[in-house]
mmJSON file of the N, C-alpha and C atoms, coordinates in Angstrom:
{"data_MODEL":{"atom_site":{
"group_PDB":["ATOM","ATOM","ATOM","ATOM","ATOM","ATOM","ATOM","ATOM","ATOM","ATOM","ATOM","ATOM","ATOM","ATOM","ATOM","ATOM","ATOM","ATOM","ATOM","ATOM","ATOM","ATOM","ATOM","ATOM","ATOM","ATOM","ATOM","ATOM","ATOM","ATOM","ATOM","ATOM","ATOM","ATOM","ATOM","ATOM","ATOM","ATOM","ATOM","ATOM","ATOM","ATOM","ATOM","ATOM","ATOM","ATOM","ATOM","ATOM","ATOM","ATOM","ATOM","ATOM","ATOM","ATOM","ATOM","ATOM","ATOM","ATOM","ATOM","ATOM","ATOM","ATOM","ATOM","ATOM","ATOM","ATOM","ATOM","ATOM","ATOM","ATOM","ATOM","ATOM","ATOM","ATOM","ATOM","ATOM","ATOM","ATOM","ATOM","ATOM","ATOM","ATOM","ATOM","ATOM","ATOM","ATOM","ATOM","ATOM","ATOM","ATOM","ATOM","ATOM","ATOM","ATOM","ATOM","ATOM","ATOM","ATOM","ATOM","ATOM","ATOM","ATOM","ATOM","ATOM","ATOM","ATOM","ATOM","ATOM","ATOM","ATOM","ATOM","ATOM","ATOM","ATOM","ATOM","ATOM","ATOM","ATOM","ATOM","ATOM","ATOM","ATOM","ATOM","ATOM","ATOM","ATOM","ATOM","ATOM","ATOM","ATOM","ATOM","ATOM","ATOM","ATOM","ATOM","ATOM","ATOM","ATOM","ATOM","ATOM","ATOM","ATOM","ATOM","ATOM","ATOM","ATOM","ATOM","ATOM","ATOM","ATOM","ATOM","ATOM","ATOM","ATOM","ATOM","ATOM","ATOM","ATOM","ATOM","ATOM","ATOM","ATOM","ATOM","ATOM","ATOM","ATOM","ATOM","ATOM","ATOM","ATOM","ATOM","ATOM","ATOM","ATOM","ATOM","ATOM","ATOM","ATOM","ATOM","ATOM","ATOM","ATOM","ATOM","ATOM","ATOM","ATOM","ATOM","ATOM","ATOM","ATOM","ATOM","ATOM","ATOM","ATOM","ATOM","ATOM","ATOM","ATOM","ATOM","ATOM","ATOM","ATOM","ATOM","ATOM","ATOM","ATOM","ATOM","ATOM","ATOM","ATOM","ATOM","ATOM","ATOM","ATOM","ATOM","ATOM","ATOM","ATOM","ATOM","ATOM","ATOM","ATOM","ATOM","ATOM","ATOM","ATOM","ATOM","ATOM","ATOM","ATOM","ATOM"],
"id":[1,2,3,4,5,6,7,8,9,10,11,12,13,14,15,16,17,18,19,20,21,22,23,24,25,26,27,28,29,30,31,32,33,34,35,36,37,38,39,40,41,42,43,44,45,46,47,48,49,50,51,52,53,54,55,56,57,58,59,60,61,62,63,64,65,66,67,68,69,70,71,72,73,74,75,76,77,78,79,80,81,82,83,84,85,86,87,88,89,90,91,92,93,94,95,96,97,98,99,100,101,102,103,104,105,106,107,108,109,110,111,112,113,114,115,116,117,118,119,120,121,122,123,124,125,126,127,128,129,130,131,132,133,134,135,136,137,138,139,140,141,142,143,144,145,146,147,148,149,150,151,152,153,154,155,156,157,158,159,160,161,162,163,164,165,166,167,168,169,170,171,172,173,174,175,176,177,178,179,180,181,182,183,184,185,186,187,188,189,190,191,192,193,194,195,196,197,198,199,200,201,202,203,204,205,206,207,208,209,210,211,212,213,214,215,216,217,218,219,220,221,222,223,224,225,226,227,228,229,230,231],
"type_symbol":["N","C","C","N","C","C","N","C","C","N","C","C","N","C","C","N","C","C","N","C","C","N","C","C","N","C","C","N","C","C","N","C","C","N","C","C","N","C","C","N","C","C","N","C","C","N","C","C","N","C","C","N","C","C","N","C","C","N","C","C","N","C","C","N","C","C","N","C","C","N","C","C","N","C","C","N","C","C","N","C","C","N","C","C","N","C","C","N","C","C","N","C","C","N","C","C","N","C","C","N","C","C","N","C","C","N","C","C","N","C","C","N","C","C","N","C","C","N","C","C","N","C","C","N","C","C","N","C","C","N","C","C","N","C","C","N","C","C","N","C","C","N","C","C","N","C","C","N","C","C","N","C","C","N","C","C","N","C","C","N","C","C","N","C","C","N","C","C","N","C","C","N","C","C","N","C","C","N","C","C","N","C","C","N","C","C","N","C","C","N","C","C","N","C","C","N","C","C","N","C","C","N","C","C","N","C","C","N","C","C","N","C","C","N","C","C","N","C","C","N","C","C","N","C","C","N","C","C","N","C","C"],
"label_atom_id":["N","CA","C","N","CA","C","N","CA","C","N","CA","C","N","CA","C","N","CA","C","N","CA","C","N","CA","C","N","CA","C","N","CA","C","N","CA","C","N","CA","C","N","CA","C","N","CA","C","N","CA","C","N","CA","C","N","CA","C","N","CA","C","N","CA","C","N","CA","C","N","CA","C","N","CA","C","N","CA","C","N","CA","C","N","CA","C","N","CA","C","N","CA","C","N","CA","C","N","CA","C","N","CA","C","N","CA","C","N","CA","C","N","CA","C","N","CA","C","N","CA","C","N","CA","C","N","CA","C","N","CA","C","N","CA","C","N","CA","C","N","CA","C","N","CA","C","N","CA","C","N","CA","C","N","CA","C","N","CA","C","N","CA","C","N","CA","C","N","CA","C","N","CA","C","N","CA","C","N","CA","C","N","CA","C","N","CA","C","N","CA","C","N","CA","C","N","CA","C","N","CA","C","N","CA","C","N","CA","C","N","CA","C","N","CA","C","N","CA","C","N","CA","C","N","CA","C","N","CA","C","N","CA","C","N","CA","C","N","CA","C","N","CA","C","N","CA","C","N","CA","C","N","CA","C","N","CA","C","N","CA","C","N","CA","C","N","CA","C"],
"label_alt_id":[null,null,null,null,null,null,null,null,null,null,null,null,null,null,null,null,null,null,null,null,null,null,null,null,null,null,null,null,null,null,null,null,null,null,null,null,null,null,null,null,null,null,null,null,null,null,null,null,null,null,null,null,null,null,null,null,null,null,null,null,null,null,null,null,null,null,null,null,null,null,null,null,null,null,null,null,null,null,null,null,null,null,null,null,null,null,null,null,null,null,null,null,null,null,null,null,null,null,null,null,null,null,null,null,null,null,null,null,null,null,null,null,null,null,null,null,null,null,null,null,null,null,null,null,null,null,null,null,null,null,null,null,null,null,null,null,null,null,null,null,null,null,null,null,null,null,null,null,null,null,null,null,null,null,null,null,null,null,null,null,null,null,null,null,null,null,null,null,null,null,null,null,null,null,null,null,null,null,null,null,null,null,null,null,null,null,null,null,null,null,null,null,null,null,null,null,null,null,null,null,null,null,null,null,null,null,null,null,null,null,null,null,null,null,null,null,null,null,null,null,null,null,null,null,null,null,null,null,null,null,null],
"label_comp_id":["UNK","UNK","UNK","UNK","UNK","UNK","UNK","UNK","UNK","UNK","UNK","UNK","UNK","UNK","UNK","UNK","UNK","UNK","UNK","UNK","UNK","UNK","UNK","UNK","UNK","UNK","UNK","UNK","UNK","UNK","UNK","UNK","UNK","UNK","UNK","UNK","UNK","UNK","UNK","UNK","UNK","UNK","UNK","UNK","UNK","UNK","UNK","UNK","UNK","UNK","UNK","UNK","UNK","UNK","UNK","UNK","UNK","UNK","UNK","UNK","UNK","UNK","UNK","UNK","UNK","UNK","UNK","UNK","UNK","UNK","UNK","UNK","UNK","UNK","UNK","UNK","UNK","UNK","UNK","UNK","UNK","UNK","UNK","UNK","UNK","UNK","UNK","UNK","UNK","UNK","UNK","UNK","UNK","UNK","UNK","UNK","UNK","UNK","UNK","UNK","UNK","UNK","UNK","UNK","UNK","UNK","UNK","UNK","UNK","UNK","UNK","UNK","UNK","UNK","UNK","UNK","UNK","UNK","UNK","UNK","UNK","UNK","UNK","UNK","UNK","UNK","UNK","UNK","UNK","UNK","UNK","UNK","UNK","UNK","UNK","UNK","UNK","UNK","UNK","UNK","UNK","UNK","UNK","UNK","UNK","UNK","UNK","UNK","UNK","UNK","UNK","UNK","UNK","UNK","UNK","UNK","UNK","UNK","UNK","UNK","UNK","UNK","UNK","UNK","UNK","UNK","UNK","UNK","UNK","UNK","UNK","UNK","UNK","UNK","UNK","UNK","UNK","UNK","UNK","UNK","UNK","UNK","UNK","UNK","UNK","UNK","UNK","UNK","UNK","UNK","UNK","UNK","UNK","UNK","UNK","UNK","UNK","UNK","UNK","UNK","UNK","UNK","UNK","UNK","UNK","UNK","UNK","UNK","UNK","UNK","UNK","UNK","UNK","UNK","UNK","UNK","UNK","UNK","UNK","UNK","UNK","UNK","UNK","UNK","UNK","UNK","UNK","UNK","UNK","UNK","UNK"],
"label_asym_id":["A","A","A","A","A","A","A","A","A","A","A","A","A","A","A","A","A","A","A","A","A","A","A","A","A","A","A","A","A","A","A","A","A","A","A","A","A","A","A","A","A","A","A","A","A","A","A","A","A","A","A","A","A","A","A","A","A","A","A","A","A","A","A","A","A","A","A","A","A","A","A","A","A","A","A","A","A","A","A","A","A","A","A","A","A","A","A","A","A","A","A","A","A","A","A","A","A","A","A","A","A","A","A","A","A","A","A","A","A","A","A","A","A","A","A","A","A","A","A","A","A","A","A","A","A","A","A","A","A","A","A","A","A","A","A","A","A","A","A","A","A","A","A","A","A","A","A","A","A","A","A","A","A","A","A","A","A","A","A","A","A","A","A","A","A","A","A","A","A","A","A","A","A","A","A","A","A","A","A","A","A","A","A","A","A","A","A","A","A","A","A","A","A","A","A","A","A","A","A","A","A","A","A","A","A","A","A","A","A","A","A","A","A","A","A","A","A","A","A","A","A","A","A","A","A","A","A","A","A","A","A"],
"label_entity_id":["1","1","1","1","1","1","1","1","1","1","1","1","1","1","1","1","1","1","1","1","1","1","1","1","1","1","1","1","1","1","1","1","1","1","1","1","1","1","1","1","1","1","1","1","1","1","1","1","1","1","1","1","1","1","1","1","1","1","1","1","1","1","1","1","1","1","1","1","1","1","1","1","1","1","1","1","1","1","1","1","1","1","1","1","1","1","1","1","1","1","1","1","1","1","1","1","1","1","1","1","1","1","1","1","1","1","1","1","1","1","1","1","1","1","1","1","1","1","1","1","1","1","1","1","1","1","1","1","1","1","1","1","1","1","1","1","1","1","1","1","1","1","1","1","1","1","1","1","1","1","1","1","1","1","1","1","1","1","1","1","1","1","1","1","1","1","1","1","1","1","1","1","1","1","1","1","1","1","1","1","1","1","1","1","1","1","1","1","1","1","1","1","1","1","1","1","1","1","1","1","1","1","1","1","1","1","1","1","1","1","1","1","1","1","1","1","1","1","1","1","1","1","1","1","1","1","1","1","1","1","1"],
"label_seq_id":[1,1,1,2,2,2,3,3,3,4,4,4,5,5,5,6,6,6,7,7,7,8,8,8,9,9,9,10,10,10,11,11,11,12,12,12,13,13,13,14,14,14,15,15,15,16,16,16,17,17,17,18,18,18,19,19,19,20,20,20,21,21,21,22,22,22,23,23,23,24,24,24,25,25,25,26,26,26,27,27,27,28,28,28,29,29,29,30,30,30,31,31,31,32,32,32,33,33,33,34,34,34,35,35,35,36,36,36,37,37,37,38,38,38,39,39,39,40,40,40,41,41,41,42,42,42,43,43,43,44,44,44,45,45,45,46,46,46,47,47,47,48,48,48,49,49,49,50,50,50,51,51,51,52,52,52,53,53,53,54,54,54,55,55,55,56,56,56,57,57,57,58,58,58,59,59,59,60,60,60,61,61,61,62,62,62,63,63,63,64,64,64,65,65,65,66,66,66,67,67,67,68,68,68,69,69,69,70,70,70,71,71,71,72,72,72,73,73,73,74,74,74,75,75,75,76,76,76,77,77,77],
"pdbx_PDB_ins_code":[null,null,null,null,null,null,null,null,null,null,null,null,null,null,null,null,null,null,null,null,null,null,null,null,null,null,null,null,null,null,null,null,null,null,null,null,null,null,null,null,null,null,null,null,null,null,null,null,null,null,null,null,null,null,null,null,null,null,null,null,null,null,null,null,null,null,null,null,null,null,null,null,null,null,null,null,null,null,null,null,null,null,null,null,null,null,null,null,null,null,null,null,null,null,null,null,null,null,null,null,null,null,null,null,null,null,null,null,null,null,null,null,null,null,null,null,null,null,null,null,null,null,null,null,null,null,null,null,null,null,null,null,null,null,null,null,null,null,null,null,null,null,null,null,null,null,null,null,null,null,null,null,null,null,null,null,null,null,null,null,null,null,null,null,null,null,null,null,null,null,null,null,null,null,null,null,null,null,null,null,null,null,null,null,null,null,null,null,null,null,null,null,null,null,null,null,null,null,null,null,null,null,null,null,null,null,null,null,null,null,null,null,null,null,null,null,null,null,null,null,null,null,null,null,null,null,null,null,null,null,null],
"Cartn_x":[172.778,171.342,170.909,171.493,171.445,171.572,172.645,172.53,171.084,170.637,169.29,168.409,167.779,167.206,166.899,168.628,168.989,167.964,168.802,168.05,166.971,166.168,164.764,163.971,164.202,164.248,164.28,164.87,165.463,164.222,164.383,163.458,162.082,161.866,160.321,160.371,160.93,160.404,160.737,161.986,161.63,160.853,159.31,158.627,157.23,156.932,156.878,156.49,157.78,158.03,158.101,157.753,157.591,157.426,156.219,155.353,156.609,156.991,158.244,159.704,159.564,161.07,160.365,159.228,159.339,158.868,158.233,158.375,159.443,160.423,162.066,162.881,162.356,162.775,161.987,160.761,160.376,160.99,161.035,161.533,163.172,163.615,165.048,165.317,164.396,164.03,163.552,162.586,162.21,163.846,163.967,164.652,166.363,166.817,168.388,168.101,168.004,168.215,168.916,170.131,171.878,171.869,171.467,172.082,170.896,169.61,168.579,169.228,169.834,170.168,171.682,172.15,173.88,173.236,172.525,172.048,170.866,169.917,168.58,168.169,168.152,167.627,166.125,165.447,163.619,163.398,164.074,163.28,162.416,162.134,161.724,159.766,159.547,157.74,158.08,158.941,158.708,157.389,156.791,155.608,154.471,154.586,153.476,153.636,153.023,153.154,153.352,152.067,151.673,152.886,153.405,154.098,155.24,155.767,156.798,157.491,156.121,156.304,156.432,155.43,155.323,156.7,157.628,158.874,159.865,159.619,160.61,160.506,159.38,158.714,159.396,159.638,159.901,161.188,161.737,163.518,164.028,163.27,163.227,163.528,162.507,162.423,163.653,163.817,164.974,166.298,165.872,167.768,167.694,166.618,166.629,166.579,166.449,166.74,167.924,168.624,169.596,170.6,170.189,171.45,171.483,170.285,169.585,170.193,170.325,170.65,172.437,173.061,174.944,175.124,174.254,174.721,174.504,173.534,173.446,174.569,175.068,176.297,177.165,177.765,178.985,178.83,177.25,177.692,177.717,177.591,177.49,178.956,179.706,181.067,181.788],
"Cartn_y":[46.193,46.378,47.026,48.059,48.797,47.775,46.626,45.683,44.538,44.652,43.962,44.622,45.735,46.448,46.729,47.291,46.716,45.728,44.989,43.442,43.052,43.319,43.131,44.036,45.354,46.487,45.663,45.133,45.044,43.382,43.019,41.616,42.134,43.058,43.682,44.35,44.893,45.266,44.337,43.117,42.503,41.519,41.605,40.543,41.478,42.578,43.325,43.312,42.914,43.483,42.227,41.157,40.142,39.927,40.544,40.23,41.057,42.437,42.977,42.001,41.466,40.481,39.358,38.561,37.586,37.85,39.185,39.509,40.016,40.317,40.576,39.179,38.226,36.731,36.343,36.449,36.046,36.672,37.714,38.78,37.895,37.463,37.322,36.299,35.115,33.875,34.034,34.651,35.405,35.907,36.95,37.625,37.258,36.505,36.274,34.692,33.971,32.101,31.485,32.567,31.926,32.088,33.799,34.257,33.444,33.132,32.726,30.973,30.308,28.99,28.757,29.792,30.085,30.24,31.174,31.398,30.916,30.594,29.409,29.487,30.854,30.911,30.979,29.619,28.96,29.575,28.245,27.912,27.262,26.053,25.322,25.598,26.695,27.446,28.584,28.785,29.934,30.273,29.334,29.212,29.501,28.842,29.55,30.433,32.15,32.796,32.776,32.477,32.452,31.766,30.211,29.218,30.036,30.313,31.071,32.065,33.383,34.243,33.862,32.54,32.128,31.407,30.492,30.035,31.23,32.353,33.513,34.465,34.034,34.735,33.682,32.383,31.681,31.543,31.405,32.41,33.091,34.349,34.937,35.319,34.64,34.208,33.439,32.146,31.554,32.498,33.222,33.778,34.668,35.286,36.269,35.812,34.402,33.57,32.883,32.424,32.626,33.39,34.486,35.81,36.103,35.723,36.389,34.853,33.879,33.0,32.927,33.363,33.212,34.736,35.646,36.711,36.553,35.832,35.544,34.543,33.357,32.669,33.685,34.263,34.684,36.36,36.496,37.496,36.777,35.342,34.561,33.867,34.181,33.21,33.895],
"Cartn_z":[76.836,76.799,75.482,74.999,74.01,72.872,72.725,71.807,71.583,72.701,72.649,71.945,72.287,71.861,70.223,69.702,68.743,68.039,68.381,67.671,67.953,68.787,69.232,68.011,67.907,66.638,65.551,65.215,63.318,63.218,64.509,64.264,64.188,64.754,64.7,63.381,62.717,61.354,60.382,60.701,59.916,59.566,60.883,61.093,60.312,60.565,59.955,58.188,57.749,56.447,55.339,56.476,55.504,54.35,53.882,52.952,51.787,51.723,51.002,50.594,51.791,51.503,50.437,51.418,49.928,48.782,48.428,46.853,46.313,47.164,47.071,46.571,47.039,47.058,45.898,45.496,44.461,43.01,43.06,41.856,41.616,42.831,42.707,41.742,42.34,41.662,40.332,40.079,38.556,37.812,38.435,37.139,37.575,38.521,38.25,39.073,38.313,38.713,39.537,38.557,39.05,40.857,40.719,42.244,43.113,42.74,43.695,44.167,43.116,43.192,43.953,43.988,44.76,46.405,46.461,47.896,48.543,47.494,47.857,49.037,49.817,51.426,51.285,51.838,51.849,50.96,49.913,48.936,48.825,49.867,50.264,49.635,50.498,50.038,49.177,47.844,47.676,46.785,46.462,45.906,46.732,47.608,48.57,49.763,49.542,49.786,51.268,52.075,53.11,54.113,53.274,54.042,54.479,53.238,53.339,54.374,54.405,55.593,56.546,56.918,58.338,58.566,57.829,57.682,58.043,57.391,57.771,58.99,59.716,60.56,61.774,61.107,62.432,62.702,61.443,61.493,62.418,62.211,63.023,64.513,64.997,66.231,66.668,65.914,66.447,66.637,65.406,65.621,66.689,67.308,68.052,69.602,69.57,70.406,70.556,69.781,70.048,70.365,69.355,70.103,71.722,71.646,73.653,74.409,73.814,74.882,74.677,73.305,73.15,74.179,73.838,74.767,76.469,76.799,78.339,78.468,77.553,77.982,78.643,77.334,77.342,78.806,79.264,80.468,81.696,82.029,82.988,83.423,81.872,82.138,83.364],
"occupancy":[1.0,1.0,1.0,1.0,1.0,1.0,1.0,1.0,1.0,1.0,1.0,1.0,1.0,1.0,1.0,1.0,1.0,1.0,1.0,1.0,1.0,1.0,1.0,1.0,1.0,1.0,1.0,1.0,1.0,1.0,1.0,1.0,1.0,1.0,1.0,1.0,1.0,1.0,1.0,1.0,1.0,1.0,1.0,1.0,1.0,1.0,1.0,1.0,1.0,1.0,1.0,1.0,1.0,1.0,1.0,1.0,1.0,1.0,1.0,1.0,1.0,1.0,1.0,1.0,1.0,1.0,1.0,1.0,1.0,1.0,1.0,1.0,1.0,1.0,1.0,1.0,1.0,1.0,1.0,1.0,1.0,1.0,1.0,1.0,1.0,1.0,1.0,1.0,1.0,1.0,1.0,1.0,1.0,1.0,1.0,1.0,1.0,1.0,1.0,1.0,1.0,1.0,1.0,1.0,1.0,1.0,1.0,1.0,1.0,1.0,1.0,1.0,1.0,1.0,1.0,1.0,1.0,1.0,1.0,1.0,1.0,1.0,1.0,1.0,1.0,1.0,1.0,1.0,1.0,1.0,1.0,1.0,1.0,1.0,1.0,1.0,1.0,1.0,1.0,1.0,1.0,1.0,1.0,1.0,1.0,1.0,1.0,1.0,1.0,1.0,1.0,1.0,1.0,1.0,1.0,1.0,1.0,1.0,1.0,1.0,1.0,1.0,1.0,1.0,1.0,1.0,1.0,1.0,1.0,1.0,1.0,1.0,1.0,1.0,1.0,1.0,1.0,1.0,1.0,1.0,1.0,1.0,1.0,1.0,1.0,1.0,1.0,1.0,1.0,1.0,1.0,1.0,1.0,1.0,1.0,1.0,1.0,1.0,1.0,1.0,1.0,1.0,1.0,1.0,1.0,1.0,1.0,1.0,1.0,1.0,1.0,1.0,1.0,1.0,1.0,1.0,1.0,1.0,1.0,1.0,1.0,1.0,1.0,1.0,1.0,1.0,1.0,1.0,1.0,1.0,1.0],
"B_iso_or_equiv":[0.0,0.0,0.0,0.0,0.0,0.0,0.0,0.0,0.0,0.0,0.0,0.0,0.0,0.0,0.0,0.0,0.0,0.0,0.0,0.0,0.0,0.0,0.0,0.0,0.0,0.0,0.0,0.0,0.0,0.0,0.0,0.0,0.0,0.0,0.0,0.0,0.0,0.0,0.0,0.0,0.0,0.0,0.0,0.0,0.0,0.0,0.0,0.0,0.0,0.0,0.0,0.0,0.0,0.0,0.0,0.0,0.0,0.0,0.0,0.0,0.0,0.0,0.0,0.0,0.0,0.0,0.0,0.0,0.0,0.0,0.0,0.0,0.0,0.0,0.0,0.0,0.0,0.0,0.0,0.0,0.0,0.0,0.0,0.0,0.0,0.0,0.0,0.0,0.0,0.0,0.0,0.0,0.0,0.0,0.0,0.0,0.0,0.0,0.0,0.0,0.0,0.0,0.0,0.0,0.0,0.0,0.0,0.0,0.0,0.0,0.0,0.0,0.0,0.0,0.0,0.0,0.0,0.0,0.0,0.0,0.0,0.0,0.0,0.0,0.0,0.0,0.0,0.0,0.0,0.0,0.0,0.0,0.0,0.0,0.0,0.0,0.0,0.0,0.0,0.0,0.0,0.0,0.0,0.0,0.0,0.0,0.0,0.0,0.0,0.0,0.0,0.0,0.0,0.0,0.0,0.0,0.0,0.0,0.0,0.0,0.0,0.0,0.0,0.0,0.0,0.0,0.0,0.0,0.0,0.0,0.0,0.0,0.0,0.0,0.0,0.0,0.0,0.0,0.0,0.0,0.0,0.0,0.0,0.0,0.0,0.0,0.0,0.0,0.0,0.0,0.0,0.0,0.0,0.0,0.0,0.0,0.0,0.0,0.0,0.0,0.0,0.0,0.0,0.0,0.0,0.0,0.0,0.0,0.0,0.0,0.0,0.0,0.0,0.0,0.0,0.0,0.0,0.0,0.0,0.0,0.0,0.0,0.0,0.0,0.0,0.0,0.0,0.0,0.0,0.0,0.0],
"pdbx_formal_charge":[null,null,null,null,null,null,null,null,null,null,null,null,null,null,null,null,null,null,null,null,null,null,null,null,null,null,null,null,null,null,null,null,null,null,null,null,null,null,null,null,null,null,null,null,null,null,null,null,null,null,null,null,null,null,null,null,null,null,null,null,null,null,null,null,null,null,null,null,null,null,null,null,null,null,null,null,null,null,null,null,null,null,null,null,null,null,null,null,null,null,null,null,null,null,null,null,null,null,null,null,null,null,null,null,null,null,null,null,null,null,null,null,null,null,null,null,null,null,null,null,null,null,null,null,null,null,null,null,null,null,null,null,null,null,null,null,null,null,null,null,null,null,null,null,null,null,null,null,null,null,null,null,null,null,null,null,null,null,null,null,null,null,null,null,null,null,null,null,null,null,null,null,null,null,null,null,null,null,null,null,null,null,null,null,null,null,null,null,null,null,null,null,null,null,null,null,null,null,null,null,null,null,null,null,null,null,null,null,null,null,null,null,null,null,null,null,null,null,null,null,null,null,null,null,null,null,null,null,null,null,null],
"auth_seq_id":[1,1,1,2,2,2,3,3,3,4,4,4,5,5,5,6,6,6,7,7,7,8,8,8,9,9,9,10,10,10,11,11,11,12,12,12,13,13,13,14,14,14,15,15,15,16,16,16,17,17,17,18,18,18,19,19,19,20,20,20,21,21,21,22,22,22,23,23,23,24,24,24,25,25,25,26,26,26,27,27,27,28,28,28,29,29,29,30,30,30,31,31,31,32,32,32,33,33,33,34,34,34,35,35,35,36,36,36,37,37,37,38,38,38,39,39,39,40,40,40,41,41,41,42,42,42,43,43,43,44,44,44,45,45,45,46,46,46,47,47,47,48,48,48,49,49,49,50,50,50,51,51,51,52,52,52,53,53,53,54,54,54,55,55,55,56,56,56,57,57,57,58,58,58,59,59,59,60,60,60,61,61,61,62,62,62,63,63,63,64,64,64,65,65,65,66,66,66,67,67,67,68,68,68,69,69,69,70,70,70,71,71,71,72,72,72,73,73,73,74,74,74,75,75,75,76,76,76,77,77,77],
"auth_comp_id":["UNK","UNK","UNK","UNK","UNK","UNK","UNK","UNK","UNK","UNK","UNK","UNK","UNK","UNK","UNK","UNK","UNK","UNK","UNK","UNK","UNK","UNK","UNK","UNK","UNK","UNK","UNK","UNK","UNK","UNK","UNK","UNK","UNK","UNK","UNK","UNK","UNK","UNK","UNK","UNK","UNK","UNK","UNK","UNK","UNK","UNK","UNK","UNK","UNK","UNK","UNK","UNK","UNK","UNK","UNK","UNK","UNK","UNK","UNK","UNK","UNK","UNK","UNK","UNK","UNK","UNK","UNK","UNK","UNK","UNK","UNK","UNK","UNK","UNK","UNK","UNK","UNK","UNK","UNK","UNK","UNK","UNK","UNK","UNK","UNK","UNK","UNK","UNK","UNK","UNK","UNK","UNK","UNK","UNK","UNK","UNK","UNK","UNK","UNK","UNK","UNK","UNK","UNK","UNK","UNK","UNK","UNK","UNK","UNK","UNK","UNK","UNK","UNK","UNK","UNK","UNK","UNK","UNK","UNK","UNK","UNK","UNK","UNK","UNK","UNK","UNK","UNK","UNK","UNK","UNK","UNK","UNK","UNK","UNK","UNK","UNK","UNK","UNK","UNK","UNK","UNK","UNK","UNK","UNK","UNK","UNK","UNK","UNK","UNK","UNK","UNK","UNK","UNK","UNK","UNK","UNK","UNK","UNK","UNK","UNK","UNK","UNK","UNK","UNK","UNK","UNK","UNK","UNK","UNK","UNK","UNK","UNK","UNK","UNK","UNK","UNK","UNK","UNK","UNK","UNK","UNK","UNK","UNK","UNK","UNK","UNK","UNK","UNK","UNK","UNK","UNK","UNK","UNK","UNK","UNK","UNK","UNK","UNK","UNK","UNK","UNK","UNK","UNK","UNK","UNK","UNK","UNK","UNK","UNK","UNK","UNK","UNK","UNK","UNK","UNK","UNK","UNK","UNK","UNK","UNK","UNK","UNK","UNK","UNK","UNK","UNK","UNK","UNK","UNK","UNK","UNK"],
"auth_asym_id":["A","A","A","A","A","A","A","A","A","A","A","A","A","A","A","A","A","A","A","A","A","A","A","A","A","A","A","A","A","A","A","A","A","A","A","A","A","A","A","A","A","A","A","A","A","A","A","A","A","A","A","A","A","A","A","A","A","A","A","A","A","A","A","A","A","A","A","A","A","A","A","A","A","A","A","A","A","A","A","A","A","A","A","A","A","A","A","A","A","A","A","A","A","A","A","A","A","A","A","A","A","A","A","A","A","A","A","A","A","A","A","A","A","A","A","A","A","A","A","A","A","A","A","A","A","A","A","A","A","A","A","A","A","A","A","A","A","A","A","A","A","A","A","A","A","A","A","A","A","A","A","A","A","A","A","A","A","A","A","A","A","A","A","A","A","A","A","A","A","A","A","A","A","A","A","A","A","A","A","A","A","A","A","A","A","A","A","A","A","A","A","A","A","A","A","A","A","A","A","A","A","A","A","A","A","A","A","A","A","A","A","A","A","A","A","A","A","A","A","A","A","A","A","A","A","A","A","A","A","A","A"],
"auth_atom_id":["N","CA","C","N","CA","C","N","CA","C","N","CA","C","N","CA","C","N","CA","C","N","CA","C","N","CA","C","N","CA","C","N","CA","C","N","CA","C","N","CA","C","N","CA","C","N","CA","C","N","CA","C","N","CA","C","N","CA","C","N","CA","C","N","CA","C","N","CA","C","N","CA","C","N","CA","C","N","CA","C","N","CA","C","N","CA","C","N","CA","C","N","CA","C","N","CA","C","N","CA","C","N","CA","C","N","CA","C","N","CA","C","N","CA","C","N","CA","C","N","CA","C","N","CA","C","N","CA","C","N","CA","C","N","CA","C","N","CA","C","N","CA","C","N","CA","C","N","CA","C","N","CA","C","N","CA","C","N","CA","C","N","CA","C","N","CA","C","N","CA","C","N","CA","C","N","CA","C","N","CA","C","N","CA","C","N","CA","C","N","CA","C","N","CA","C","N","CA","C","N","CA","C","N","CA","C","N","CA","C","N","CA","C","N","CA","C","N","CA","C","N","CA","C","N","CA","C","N","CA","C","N","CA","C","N","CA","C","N","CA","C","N","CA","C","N","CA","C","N","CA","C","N","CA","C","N","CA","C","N","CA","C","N","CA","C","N","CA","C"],
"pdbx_PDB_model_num":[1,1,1,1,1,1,1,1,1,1,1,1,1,1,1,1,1,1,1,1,1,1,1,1,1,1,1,1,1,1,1,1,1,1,1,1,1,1,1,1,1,1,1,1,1,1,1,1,1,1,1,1,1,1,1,1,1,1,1,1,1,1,1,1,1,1,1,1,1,1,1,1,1,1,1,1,1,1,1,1,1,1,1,1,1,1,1,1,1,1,1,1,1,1,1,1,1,1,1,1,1,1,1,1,1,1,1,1,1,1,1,1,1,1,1,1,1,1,1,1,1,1,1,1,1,1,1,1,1,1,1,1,1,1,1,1,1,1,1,1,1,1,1,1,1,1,1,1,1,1,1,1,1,1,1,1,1,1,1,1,1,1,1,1,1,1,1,1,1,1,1,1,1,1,1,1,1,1,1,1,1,1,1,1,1,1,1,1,1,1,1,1,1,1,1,1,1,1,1,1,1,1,1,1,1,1,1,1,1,1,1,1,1,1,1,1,1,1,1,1,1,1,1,1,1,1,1,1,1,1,1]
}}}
């Protein structure tokens, strides 16, 4: 339970903090190419601001959906 929570936590600030990450992501793209083009995580909108968040916002969600549905597998086995 405590692991949910967890992660329910870190998805809420990082839904949150959007707007910080992709000027984190933009700067990256700006000032080091190499490392932005090695790891290229949505690149897809990094031009547009808005698309973007909402793309990482929906991330999000999925992964936090999935964790909640691999962790209900594996307490049902």
């Amino acid at each position: 339970m405590i692991l949910i929570v967890i992660v329910l936590a870190a998805a809420v600030l990082l839904w949150f903090y959007g707007d910080a990450v992709y000027e984190s992501h933009r700067r990256t793209r700006d000032n080091h190419p190499l490392v932005f083009s090695i790891t290229g995580i949505n690149t897809k909108h990094i031009d547009d601001r808005d698309a973007w968040i909402r793309h990482f916002r929906r991330q999000i969600v999925l992964a936090v959906l999935l964790f909640i549905t691999v962790l209900l597998a594996i307490s049902f086995q």
